[in-house]
TORBA-588073 format. One record per atom (N, C-alpha, C, O): atom name; chain; z, x, y. Coordinates in nm, 2 decimals. Layout:
% TORBA-588073
CA, A, Z, X, Y
...
% end
This chain:
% TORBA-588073
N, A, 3.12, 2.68, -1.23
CA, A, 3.03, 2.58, -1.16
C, A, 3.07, 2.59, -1.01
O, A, 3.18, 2.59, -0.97
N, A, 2.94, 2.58, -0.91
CA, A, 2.97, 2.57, -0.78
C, A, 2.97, 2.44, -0.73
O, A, 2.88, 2.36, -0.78
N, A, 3.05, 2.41, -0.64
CA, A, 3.04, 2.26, -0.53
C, A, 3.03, 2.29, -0.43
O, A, 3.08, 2.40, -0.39
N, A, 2.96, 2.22, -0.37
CA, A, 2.89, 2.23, -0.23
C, A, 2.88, 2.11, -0.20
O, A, 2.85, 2.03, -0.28
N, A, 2.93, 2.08, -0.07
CA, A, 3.00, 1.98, 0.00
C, A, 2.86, 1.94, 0.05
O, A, 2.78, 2.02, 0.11
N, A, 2.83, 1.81, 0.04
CA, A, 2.70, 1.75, 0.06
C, A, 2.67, 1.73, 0.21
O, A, 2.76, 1.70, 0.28
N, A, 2.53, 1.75, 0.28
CA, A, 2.59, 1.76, 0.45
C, A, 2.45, 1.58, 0.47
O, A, 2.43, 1.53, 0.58
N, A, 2.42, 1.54, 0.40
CA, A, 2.33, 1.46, 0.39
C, A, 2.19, 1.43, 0.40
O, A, 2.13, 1.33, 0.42
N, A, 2.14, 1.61, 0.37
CA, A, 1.98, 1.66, 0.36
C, A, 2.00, 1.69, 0.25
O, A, 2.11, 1.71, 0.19
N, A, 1.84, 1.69, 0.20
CA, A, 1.76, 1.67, 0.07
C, A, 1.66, 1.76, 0.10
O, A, 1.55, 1.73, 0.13
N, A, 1.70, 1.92, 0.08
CA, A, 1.61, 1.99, 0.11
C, A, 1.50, 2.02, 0.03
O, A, 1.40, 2.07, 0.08
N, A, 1.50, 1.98, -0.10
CA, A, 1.32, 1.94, -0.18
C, A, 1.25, 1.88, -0.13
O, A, 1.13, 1.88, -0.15
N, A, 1.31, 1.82, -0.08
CA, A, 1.17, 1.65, -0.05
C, A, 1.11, 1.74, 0.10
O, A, 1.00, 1.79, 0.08
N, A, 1.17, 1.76, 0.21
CA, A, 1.08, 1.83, 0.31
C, A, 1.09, 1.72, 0.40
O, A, 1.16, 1.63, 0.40
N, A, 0.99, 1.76, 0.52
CA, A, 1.02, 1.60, 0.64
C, A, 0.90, 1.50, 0.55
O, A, 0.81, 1.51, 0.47
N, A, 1.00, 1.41, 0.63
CA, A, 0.87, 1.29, 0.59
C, A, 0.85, 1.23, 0.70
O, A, 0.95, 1.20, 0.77
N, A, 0.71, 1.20, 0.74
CA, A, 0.62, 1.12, 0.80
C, A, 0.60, 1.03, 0.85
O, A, 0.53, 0.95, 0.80
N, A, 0.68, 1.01, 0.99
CA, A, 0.64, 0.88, 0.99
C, A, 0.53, 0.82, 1.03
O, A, 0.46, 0.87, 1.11
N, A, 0.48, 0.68, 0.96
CA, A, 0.37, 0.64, 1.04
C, A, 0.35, 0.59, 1.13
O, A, 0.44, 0.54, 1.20
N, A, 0.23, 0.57, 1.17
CA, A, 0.17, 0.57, 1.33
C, A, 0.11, 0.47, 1.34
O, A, 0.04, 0.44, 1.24
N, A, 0.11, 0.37, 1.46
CA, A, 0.09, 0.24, 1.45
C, A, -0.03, 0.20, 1.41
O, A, -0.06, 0.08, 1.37
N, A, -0.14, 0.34, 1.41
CA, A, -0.28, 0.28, 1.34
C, A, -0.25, 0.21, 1.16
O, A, -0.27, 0.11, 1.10
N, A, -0.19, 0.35, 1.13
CA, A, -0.17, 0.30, 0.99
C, A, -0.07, 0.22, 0.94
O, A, -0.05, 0.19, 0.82
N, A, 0.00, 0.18, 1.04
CA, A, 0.07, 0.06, 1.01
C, A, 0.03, -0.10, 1.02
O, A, 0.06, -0.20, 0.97
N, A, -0.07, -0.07, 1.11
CA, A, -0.24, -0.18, 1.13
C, A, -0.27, -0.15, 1.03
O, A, -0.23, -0.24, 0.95
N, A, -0.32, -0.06, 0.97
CA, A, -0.43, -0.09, 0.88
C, A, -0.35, -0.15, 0.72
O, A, -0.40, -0.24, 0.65
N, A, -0.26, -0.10, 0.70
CA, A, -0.14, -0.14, 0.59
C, A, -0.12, -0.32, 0.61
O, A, -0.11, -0.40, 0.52
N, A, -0.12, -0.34, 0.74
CA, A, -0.12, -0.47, 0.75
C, A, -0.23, -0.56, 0.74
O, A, -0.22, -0.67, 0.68
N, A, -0.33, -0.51, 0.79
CA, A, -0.47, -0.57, 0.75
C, A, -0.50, -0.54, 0.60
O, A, -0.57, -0.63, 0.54
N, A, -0.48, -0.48, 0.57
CA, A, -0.50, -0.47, 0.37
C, A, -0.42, -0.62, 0.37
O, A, -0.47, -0.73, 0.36
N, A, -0.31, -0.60, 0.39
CA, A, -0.17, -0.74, 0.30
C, A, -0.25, -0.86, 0.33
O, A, -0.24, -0.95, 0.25
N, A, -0.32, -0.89, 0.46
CA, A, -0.35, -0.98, 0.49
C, A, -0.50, -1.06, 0.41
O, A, -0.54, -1.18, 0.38
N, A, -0.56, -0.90, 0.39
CA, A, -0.66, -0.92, 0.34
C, A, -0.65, -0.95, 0.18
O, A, -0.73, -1.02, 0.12
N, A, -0.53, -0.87, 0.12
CA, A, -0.51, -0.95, -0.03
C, A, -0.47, -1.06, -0.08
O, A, -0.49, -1.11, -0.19
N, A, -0.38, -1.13, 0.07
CA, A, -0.35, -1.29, 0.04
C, A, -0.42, -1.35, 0.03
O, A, -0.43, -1.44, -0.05
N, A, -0.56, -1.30, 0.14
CA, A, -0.64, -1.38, 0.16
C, A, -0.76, -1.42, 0.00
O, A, -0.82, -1.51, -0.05
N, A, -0.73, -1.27, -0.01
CA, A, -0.83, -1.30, -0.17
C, A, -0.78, -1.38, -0.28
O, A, -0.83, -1.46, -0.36
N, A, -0.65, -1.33, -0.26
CA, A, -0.58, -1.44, -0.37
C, A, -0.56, -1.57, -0.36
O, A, -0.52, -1.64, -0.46
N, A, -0.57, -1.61, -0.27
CA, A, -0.58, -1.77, -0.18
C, A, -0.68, -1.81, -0.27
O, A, -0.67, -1.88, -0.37
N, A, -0.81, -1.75, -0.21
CA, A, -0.95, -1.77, -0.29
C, A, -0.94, -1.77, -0.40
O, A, -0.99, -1.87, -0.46
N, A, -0.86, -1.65, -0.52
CA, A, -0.88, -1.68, -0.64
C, A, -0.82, -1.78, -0.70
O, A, -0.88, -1.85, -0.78
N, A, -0.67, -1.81, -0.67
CA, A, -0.64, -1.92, -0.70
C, A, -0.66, -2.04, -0.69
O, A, -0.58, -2.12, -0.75
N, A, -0.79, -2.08, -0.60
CA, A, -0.83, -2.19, -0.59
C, A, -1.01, -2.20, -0.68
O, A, -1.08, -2.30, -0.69
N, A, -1.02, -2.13, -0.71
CA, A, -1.10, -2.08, -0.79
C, A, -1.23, -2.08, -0.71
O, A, -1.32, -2.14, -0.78
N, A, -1.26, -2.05, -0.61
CA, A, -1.32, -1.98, -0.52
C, A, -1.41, -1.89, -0.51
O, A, -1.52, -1.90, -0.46
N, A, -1.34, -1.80, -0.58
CA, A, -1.36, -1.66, -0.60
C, A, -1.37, -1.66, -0.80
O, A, -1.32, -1.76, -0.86
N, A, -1.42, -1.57, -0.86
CA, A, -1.40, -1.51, -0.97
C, A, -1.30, -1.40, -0.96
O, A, -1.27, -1.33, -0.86
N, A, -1.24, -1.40, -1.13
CA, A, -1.18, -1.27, -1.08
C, A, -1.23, -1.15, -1.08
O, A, -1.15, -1.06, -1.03
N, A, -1.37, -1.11, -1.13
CA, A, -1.43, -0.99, -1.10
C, A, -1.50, -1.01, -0.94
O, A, -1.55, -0.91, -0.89
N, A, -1.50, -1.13, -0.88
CA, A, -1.55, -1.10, -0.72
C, A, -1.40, -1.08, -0.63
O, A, -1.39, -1.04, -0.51
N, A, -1.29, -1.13, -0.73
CA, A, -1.14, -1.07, -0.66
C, A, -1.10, -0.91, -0.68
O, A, -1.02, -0.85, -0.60
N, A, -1.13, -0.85, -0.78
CA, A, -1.12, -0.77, -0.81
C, A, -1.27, -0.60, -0.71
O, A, -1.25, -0.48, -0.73
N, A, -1.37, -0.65, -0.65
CA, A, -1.45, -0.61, -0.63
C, A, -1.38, -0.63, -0.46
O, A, -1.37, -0.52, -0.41
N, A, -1.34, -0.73, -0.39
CA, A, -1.29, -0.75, -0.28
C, A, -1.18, -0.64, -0.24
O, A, -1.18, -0.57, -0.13
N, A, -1.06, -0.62, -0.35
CA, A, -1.00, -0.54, -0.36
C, A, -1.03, -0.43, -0.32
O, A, -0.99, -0.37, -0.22
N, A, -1.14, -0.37, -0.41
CA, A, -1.18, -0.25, -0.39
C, A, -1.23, -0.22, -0.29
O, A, -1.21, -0.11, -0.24
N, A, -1.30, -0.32, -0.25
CA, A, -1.36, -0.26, -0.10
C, A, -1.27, -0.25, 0.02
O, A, -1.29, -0.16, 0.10
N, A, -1.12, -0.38, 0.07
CA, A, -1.07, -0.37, 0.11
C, A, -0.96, -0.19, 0.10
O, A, -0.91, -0.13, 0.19
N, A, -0.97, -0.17, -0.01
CA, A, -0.93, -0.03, -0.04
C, A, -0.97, 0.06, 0.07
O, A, -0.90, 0.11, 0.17
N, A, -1.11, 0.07, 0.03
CA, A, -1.18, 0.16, 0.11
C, A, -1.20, 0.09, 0.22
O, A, -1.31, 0.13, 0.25
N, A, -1.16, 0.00, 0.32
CA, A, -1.19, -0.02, 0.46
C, A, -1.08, 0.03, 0.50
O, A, -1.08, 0.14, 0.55
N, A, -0.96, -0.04, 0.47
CA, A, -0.82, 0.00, 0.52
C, A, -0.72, 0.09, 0.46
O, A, -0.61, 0.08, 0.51
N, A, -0.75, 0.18, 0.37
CA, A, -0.71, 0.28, 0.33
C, A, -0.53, 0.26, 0.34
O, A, -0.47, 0.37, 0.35
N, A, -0.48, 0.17, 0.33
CA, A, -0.33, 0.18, 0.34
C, A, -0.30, 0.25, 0.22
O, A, -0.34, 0.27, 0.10
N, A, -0.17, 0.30, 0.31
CA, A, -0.06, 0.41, 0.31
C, A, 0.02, 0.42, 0.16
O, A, 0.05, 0.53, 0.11
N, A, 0.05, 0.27, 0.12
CA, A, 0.08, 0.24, -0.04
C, A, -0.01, 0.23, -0.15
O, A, 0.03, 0.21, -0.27
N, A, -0.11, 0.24, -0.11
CA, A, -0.19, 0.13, -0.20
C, A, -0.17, 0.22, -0.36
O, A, -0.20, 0.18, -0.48
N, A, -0.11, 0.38, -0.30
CA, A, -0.12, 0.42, -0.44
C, A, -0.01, 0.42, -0.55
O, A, -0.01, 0.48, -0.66
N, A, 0.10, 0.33, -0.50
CA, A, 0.19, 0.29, -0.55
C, A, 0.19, 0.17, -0.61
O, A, 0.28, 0.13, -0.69
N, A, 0.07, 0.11, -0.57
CA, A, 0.06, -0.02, -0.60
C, A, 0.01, -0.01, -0.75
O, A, -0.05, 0.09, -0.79
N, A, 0.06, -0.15, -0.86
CA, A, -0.04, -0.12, -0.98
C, A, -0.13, -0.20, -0.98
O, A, -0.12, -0.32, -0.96
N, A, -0.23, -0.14, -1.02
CA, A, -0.38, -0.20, -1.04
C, A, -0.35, -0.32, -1.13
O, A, -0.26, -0.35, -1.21
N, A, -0.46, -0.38, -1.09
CA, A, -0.43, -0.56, -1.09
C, A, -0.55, -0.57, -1.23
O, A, -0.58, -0.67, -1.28
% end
């Protein structure tokens, strides 16, 4: 077996990206915009298929950066 003395790179993963203040706006305007639906749903405001429909479009306005980490609600 060989050891190789760790130098603190992770040469699989590759660089990673940082983001750019646009998409760190837009990441932020999604979060804002989900509290805001959920505000609404929990006061029953909203349905949950017109919270669920908000979602989606919020998706597609702000396209944040996690959203595909996120699990569907």
């Amino acid at each position: 077996m060989q050891v190789k003395q760790f130098n603190g790179e992770f040469p699989w993963i590759g660089e990673v990206k940082k983001p750019t203040h646009e998409e760190l706006q837009q990441e932020y305007n999604y979060l804002v915009a989900e509290k805001l639906a959920k505000s609404l749903l929990e006061a029953s405001l909203i349905t949950e298929k017109e919270y669920k429909l908000v979602m989606k479009r919020m998706l597609k306005l702000y396209r944040p950066l996690y959203a595909s980490l996120m699990p569907d609600e």
